[in-house]
Backbone of each chain as ProteinMPNN parsed JSONL, in Angstrom:
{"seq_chain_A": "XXXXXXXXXXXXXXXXXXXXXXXXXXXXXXXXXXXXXXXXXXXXXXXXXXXXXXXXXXXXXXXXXXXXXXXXXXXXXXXXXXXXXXXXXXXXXXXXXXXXXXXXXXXX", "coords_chain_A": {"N_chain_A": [[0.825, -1.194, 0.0], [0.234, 2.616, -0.937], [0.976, 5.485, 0.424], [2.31, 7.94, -0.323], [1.711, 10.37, -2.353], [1.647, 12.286, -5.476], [-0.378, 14.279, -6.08], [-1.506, 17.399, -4.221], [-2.337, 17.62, -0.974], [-3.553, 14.944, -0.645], [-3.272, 12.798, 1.156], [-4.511, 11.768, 3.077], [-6.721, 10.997, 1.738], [-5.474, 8.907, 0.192], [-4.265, 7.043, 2.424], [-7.153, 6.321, 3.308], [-7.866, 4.841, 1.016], [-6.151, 2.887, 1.013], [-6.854, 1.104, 2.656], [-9.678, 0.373, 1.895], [-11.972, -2.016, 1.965], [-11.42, -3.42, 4.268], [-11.926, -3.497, 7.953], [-13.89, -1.162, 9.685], [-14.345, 1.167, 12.33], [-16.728, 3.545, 12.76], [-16.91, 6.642, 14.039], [-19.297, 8.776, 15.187], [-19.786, 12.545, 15.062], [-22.35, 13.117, 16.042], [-21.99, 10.789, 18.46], [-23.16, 8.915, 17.459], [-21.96, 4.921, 16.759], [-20.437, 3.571, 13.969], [-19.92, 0.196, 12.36], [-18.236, -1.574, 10.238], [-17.251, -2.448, 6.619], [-15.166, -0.85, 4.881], [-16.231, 0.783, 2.014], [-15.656, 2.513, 0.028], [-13.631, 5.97, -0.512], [-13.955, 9.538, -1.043], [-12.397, 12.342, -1.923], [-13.317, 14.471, -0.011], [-13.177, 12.676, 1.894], [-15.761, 11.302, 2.599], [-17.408, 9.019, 3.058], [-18.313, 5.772, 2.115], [-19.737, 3.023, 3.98], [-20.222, -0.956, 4.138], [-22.419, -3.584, 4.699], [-23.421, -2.533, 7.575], [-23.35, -2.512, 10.902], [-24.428, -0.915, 14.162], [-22.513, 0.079, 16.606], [-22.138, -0.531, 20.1], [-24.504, -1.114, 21.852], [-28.155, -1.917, 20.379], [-28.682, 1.138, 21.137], [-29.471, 2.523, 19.15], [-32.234, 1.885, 17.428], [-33.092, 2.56, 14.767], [-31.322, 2.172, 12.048], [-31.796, -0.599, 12.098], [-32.34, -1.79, 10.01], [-30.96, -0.889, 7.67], [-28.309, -1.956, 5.375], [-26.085, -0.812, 3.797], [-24.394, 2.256, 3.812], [-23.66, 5.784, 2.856], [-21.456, 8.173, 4.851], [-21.108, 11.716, 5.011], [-18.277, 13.037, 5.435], [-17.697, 15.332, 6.813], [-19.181, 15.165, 8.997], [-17.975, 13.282, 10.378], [-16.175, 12.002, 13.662], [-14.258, 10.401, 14.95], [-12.277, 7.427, 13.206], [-11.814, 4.023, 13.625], [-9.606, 2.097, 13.307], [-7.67, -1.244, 12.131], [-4.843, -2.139, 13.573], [-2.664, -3.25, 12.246], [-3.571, -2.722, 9.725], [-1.696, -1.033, 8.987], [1.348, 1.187, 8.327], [3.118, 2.03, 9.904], [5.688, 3.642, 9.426], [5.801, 3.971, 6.955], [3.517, 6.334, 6.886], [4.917, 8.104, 8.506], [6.803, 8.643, 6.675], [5.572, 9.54, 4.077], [3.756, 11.982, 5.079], [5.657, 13.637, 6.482], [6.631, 14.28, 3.204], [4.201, 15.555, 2.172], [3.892, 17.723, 3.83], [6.284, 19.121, 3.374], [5.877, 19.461, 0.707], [3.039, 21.036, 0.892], [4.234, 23.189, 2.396], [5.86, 24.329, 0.664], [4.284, 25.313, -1.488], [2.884, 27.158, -0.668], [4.286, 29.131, -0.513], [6.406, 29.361, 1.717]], "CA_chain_A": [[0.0, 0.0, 0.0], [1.567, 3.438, -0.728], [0.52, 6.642, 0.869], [2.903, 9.148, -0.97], [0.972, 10.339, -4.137], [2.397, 13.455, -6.331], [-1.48, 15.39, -5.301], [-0.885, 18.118, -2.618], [-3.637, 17.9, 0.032], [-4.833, 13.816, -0.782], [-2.634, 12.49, 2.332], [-5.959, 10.901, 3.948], [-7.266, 9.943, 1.008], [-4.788, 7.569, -0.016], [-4.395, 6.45, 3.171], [-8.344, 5.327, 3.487], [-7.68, 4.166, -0.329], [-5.227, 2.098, 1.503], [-8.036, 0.512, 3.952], [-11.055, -0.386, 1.293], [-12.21, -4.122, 1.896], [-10.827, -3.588, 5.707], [-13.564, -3.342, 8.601], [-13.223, 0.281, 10.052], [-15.53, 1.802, 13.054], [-16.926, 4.948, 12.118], [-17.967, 7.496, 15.215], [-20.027, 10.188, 14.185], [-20.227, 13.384, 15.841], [-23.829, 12.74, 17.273], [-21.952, 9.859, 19.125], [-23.212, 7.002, 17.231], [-20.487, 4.751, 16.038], [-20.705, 2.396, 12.899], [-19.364, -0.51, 12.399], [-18.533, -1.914, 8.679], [-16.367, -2.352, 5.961], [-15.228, 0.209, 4.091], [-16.283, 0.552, 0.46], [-15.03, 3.523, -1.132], [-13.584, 7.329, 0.01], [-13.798, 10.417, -1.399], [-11.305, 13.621, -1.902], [-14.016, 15.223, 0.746], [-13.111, 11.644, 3.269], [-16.765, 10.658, 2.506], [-17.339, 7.303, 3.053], [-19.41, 4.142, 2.224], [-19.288, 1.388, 4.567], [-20.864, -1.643, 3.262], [-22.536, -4.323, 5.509], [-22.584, -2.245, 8.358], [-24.259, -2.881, 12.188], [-24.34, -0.158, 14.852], [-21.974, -0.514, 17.991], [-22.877, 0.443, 21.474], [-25.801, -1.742, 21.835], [-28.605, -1.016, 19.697], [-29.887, 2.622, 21.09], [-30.174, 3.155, 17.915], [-32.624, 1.311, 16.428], [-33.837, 2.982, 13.334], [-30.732, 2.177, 11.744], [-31.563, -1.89, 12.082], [-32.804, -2.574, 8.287], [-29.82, -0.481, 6.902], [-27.125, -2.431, 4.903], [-24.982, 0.4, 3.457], [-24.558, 3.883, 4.059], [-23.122, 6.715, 2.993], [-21.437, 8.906, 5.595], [-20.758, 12.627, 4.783], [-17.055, 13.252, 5.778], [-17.834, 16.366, 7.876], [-20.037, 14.844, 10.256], [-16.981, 11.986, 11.399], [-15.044, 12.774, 14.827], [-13.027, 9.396, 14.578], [-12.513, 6.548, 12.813], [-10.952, 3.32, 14.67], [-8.649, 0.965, 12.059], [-7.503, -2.153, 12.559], [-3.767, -1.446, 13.738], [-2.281, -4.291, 11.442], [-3.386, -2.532, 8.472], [-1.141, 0.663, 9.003], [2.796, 0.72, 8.4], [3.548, 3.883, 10.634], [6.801, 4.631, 8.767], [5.224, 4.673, 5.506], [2.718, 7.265, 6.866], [5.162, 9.225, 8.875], [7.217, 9.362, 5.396], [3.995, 10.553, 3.627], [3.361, 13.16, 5.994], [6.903, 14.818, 5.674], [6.879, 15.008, 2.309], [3.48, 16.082, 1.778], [4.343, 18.568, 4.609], [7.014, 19.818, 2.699], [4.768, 20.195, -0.482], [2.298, 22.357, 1.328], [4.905, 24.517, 2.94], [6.637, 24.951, -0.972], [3.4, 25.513, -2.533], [2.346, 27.818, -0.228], [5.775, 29.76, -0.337], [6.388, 29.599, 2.882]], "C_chain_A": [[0.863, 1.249, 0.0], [0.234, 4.732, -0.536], [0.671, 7.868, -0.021], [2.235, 8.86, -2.589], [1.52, 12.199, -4.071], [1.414, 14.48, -6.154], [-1.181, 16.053, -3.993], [-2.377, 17.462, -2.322], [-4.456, 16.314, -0.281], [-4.184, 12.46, 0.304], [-3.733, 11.61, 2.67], [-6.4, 10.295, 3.243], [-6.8, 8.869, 0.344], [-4.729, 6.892, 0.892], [-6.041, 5.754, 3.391], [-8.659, 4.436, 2.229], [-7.555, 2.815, 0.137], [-5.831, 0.813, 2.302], [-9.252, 0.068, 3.522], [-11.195, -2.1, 1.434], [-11.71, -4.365, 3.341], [-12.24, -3.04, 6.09], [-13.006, -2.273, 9.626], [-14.67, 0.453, 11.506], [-15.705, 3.02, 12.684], [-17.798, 5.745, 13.14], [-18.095, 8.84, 14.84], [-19.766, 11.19, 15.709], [-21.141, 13.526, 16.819], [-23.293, 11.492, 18.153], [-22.147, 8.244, 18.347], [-21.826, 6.646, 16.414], [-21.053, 3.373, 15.196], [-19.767, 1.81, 12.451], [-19.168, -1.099, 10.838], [-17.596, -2.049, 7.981], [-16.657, -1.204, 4.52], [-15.056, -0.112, 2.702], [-15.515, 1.614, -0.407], [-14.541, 4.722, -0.089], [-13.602, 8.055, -0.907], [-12.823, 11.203, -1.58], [-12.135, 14.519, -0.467], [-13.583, 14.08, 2.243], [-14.733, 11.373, 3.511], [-16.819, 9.527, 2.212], [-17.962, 6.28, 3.219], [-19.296, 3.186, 2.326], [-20.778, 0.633, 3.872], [-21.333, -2.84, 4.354], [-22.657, -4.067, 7.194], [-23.749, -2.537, 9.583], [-23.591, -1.444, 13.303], [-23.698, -0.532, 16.357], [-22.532, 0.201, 19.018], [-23.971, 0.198, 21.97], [-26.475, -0.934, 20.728], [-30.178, 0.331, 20.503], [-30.03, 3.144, 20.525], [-30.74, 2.658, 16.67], [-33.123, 1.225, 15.088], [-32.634, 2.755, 12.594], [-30.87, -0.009, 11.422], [-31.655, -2.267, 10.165], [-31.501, -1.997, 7.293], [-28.621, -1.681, 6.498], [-25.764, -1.907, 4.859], [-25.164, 1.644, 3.551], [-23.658, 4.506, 3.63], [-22.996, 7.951, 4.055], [-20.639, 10.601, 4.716], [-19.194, 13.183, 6.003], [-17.098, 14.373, 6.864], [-18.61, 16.07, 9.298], [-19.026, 13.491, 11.201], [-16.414, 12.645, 12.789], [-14.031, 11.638, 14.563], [-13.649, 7.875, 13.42], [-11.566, 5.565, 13.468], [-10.826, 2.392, 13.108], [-8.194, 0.327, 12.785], [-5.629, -1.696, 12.72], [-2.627, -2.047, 12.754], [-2.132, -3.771, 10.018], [-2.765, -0.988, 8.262], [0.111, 0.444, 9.231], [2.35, 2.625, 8.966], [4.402, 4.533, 9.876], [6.701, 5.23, 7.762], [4.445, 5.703, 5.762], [3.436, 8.332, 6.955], [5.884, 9.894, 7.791], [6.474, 10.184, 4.787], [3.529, 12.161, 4.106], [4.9, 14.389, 5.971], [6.858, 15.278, 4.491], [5.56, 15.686, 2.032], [3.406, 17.65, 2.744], [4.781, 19.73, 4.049], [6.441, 20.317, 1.716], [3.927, 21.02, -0.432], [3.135, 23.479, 1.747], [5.528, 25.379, 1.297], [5.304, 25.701, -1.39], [2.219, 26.963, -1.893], [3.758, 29.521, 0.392], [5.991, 30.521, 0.423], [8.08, 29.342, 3.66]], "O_chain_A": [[1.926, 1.286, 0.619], [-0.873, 4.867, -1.058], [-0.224, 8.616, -0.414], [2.201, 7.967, -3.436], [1.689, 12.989, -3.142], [1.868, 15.618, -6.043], [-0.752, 15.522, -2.969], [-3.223, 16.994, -3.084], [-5.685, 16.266, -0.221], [-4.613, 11.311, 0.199], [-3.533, 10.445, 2.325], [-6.672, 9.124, 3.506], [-7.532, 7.969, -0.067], [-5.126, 5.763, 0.604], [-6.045, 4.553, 3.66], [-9.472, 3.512, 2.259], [-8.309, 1.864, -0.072], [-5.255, -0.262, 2.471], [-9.998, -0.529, 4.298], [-10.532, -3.044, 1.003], [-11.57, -5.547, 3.654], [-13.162, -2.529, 5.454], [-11.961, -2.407, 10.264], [-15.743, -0.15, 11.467], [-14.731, 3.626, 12.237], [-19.024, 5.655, 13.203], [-17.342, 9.695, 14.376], [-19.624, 10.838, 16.88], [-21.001, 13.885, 17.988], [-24.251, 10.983, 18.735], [-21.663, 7.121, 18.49], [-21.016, 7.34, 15.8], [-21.797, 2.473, 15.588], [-18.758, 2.415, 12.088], [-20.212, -1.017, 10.191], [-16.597, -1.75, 8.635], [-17.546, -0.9, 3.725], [-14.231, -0.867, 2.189], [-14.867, 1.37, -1.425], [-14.917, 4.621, 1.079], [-13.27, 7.493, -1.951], [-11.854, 10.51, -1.272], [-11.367, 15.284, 0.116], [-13.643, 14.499, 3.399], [-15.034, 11.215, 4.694], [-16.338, 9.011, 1.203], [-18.212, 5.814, 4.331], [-18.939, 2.348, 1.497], [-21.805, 1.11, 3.389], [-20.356, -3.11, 5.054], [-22.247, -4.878, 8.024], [-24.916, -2.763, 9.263], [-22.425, -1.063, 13.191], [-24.266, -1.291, 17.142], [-23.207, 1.229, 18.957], [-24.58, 1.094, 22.556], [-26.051, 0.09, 20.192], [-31.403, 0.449, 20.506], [-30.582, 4.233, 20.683], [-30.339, 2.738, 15.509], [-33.47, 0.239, 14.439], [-32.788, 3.774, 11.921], [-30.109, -0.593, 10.651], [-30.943, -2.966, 9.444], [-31.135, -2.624, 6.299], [-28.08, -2.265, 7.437], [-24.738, -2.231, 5.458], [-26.287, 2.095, 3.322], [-22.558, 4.009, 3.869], [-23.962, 8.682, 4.269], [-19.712, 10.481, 3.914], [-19.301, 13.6, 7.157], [-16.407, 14.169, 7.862], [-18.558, 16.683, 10.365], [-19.294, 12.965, 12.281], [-16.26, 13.866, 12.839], [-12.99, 11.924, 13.971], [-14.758, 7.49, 13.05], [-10.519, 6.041, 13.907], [-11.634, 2.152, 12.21], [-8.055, 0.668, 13.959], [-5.203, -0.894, 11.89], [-1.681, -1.306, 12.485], [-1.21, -4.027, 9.245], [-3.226, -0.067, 7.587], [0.394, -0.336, 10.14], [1.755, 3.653, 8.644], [4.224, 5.707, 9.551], [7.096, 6.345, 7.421], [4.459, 6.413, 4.757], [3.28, 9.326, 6.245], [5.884, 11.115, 7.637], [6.595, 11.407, 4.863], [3.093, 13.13, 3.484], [5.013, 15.544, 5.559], [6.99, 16.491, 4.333], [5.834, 16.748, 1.474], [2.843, 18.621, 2.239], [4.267, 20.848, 4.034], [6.37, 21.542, 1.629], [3.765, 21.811, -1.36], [2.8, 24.635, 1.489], [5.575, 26.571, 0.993], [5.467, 26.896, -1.636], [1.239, 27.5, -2.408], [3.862, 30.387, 1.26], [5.953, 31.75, 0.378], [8.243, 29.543, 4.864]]}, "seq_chain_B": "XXXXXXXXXXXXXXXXXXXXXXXXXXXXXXXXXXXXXXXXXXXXXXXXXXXXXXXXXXXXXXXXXXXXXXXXXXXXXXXXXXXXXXXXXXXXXXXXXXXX", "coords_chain_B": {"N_chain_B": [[11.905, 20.489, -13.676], [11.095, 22.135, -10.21], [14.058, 22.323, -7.691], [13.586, 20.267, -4.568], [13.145, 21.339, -1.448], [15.296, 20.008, 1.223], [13.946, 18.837, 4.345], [14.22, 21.373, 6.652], [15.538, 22.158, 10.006], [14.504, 23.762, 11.315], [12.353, 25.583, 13.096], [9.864, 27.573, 11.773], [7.598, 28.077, 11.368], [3.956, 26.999, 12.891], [2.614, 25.081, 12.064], [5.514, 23.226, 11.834], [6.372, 23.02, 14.403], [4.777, 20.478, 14.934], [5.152, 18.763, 13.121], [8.072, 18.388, 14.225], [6.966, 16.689, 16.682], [6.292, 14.116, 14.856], [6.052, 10.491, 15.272], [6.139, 10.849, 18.138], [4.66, 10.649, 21.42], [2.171, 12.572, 21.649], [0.151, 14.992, 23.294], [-3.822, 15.821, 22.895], [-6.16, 18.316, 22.379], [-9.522, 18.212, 22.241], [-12.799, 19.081, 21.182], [-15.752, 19.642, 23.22], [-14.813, 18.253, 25.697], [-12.789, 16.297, 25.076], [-10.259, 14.392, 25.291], [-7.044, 13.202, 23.786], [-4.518, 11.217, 24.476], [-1.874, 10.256, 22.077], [0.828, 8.496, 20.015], [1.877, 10.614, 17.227], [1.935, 9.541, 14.079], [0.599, 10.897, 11.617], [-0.119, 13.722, 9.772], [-2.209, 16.706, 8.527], [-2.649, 19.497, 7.051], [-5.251, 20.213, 7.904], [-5.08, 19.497, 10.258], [-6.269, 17.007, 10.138], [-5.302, 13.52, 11.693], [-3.782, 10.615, 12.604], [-3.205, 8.471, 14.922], [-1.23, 6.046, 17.386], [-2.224, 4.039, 19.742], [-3.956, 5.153, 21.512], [-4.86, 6.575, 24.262], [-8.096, 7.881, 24.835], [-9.777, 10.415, 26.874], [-12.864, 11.594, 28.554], [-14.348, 14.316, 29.612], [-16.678, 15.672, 31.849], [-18.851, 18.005, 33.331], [-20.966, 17.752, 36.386], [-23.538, 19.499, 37.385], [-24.756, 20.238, 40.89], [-27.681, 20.593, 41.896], [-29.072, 21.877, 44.341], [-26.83, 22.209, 45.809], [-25.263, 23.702, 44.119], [-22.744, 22.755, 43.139], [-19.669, 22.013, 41.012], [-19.07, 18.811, 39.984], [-16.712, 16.885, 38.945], [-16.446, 14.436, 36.218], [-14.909, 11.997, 34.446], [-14.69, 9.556, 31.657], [-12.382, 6.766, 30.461], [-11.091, 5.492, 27.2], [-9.746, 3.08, 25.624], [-7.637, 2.55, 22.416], [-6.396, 1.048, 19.263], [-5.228, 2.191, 16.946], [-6.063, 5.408, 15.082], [-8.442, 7.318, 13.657], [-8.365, 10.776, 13.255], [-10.54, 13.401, 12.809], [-9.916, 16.748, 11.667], [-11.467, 19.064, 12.046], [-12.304, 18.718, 14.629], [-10.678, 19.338, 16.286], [-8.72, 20.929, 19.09], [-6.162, 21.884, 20.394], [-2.658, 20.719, 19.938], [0.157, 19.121, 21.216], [3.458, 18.527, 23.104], [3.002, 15.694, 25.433], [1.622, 16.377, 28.514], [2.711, 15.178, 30.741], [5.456, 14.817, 32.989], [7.774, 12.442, 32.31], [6.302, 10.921, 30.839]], "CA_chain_B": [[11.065, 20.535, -12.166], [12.055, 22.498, -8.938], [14.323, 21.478, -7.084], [13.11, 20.362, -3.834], [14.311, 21.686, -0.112], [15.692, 19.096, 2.443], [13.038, 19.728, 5.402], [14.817, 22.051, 7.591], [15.072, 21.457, 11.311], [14.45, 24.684, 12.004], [10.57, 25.552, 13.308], [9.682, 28.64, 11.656], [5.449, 27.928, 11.736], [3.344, 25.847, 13.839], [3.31, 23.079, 11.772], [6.906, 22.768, 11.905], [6.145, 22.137, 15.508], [3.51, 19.559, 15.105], [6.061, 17.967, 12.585], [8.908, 17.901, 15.508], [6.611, 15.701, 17.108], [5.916, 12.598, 14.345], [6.653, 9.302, 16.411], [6.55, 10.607, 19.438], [3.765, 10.608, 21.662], [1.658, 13.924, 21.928], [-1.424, 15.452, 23.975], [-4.506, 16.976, 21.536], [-7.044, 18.626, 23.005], [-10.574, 18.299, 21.688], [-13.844, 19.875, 21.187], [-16.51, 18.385, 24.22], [-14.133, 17.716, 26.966], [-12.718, 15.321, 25.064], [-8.62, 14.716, 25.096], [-7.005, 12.182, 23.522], [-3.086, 10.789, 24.192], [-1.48, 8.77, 21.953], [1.523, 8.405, 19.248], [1.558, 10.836, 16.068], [2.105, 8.74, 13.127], [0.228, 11.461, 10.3], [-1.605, 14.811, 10.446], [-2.342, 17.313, 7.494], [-2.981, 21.082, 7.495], [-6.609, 20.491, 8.4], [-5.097, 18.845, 11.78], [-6.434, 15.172, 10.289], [-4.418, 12.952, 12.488], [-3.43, 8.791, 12.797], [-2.782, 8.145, 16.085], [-1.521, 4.577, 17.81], [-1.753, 3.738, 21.211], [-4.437, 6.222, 22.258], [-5.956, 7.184, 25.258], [-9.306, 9.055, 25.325], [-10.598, 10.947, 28.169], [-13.652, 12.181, 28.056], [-14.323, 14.944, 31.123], [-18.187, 16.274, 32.084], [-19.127, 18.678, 34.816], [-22.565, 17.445, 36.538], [-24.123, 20.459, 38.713], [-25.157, 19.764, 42.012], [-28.978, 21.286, 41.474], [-29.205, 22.634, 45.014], [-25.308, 23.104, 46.091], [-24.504, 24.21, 42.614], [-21.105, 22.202, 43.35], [-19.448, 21.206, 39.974], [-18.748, 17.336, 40.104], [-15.945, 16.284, 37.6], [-15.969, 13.309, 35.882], [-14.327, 11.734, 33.4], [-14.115, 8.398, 31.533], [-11.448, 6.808, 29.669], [-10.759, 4.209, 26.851], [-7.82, 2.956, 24.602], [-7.808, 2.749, 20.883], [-5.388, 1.18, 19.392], [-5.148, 2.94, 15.808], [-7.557, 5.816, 15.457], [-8.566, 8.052, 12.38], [-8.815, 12.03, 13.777], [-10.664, 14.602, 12.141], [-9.359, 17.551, 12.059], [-12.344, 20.156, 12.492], [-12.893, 18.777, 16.102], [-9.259, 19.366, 17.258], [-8.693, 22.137, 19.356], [-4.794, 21.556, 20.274], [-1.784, 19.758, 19.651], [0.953, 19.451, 22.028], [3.785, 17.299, 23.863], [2.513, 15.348, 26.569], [2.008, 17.503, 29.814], [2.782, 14.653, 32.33], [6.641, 14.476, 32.954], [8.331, 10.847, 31.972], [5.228, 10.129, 30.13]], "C_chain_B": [[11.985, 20.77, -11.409], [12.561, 21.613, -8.482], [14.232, 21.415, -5.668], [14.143, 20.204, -2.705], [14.746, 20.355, 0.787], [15.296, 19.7, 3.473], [14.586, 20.507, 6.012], [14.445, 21.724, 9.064], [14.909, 22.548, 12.392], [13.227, 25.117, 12.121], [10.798, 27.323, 12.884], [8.473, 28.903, 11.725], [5.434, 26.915, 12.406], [3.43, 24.784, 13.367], [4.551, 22.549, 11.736], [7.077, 22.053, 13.623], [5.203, 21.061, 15.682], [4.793, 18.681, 14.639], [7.316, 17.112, 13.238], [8.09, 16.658, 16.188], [6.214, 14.552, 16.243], [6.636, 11.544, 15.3], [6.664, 9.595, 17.701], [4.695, 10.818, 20.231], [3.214, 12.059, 21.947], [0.286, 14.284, 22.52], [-2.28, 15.88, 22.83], [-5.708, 17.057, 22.728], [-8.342, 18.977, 22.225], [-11.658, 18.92, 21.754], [-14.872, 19.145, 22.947], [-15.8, 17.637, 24.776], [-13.753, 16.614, 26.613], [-10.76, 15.683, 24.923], [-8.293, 13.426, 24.87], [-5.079, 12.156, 23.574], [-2.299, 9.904, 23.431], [0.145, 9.72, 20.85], [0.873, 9.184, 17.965], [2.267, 10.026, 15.16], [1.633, 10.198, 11.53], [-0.398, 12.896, 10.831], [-1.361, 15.968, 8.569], [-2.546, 18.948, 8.227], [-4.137, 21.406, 8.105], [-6.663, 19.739, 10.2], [-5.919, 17.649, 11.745], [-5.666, 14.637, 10.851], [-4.304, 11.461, 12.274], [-2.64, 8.857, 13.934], [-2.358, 6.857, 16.632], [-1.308, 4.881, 18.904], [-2.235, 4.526, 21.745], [-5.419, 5.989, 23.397], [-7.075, 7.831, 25.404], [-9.769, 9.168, 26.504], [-11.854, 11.527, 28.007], [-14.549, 13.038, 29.296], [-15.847, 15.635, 30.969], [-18.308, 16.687, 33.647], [-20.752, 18.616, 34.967], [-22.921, 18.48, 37.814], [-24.887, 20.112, 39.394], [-27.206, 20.709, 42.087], [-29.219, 22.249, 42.712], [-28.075, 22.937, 45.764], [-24.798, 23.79, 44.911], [-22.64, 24.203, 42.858], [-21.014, 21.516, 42.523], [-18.91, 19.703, 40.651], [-17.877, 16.96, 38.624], [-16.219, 15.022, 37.309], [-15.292, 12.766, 35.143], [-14.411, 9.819, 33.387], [-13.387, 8.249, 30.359], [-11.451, 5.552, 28.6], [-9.973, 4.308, 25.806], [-8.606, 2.275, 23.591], [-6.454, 2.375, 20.443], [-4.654, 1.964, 18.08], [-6.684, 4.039, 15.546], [-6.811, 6.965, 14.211], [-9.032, 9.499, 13.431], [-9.041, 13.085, 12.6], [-10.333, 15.743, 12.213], [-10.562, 18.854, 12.554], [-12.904, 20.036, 13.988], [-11.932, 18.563, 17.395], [-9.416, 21.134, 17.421], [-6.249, 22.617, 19.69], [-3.726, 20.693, 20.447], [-0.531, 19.919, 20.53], [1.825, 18.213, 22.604], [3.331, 16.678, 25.285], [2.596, 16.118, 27.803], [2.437, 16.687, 30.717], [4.604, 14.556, 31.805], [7.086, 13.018, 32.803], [7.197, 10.297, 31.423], [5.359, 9.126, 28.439]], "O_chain_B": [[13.123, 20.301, -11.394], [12.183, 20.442, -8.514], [14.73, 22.41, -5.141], [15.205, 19.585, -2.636], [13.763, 19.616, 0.721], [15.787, 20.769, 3.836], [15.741, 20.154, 5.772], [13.39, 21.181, 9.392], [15.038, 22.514, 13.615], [12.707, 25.098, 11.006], [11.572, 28.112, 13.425], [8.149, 30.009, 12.157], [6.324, 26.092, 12.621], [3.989, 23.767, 13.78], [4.653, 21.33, 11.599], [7.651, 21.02, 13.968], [4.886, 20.828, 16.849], [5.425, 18.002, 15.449], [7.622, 15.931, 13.075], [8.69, 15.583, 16.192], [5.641, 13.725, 16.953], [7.644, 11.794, 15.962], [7.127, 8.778, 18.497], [3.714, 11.093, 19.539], [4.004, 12.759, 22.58], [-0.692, 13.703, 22.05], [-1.716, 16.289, 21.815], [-6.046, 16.255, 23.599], [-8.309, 20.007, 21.552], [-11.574, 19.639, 22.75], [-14.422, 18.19, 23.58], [-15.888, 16.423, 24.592], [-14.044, 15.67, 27.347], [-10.177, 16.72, 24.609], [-8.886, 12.504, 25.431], [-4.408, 12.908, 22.867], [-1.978, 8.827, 23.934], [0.457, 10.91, 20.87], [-0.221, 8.839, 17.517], [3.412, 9.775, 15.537], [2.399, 10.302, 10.572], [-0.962, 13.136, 11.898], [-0.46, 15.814, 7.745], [-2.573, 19.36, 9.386], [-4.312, 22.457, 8.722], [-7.588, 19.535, 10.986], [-6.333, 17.133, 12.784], [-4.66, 15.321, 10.665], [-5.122, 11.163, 11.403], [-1.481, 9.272, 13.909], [-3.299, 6.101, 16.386], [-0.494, 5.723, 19.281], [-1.543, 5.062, 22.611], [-6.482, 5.368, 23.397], [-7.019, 8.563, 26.392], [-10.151, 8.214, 27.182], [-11.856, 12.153, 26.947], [-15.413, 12.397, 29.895], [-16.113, 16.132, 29.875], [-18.038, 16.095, 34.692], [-21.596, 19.096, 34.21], [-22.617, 18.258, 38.986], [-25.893, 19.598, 38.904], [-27.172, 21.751, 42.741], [-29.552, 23.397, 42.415], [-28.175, 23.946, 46.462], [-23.772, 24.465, 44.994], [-21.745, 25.046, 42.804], [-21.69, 20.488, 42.496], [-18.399, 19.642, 41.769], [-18.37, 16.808, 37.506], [-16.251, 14.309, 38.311], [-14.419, 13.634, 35.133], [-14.302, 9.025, 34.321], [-13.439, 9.028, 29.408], [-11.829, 4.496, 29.106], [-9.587, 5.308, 25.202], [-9.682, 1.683, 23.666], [-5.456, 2.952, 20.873], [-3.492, 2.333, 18.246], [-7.865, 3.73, 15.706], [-5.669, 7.315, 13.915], [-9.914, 9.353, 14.277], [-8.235, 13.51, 11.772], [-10.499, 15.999, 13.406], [-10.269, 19.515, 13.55], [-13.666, 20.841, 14.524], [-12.018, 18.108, 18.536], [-9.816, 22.058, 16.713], [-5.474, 23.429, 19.186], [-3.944, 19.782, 21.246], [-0.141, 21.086, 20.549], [1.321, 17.092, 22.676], [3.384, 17.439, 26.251], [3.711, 16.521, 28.131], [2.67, 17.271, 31.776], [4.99, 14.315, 30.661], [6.359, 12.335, 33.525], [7.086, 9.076, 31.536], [4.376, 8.531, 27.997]]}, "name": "protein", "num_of_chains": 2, "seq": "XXXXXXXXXXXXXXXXXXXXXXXXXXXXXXXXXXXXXXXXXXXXXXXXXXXXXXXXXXXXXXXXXXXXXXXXXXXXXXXXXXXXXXXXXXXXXXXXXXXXXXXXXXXXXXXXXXXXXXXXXXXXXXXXXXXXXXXXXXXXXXXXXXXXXXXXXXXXXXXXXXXXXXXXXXXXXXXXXXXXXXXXXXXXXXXXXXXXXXXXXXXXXXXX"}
């Protein structure tokens, strides 16, 4: 899996690229947290888990008949990944240079 | 094509201090009493983050209705890889506890 891509500003989104067909938790802002595997991301970090069930018992049952969902990227606070599917060094590389690319491009 | 700088190790903006800290472990302080400790691994300009090995706290003051005496609480739980958004970070920092 490779993080570093030649786009300024798509850091995250390769990385959740990186994570499709992996089973992600997804905690929303309002608290609820969803459970699922992730189908696709966006450039926005919008994201459609596929198969997904609600953690935390269900106090939130209007959500039972749902399969798949699309979540709108602005409404996430975290997302929990499996720790297995994340090389740290490759990220923290990623993150320097894309670092560096914002500071150039912003001629700074 | 330019040719590109060799970071510098000299902090001239904030993110240069965020950057000082990759790998090491750092405090962030969140929106809704929430604080989370762990290892930076990633973060972007929008303060997206990848954290391992985190801590959340999560602190609430319950008023006493007729002492009107705050009551802290807090609870905590570990994460061991965790995706952070950045619009619900408030700040970024090295750990405040000494030998932590």
């Amino acid at each position: 899996h490779y993080y570093i891509t030649n786009n300024l500003r798509m850091l995250f989104y390769s990385f959740f690229k990186s994570l499709v067909g992996k089973d992600v938790i997804v905690e929303l802002k309002n608290d609820l947290s969803i459970c699922g595997t992730l189908h696709s991301v966006d450039q926005f970090l919008n994201i459609k888990l596929t198969d997904i069930s609600v953690s935390d018992s269900d106090k939130y049952p209007h959500m039972l008949s749902v399969k798949n969902c699309f979540i709108r990227g602005s409404v996430v606070r975290y997302c929990h990944i499996p720790a297995e599917e994340v090389d740290p060094a490759l990220l923290m590389d990623a993150t320097r240079k894309e670092a560096q690319q914002n500071k150039q491009s912003t001629g700074a | 094509m330019a040719d590109t700088q060799e970071p510098s190790n000299v902090i001239e903006e904030p993110f240069d201090l965020i950057r000082m800290s990759l790998d090491e472990r750092v405090y962030v302080k969140m929106l809704n009493g929430r604080e989370l400790r762990g290892k930076l691994f990633a973060y972007d300009q929008h303060l997206n983050m990848v954290l391992g090995d985190v801590e959340e706290t999560i602190t609430t003051v319950e008023i006493d209705e007729d002492t009107y005496e705050e009551l802290f609480k807090s609870t905590k739980r570990s994460i061991q890889m965790l995706f952070v958004r950045g619009d619900g970070v408030i700040l970024v920092s090295p750990p405040t506890r000494p030998g932590y």
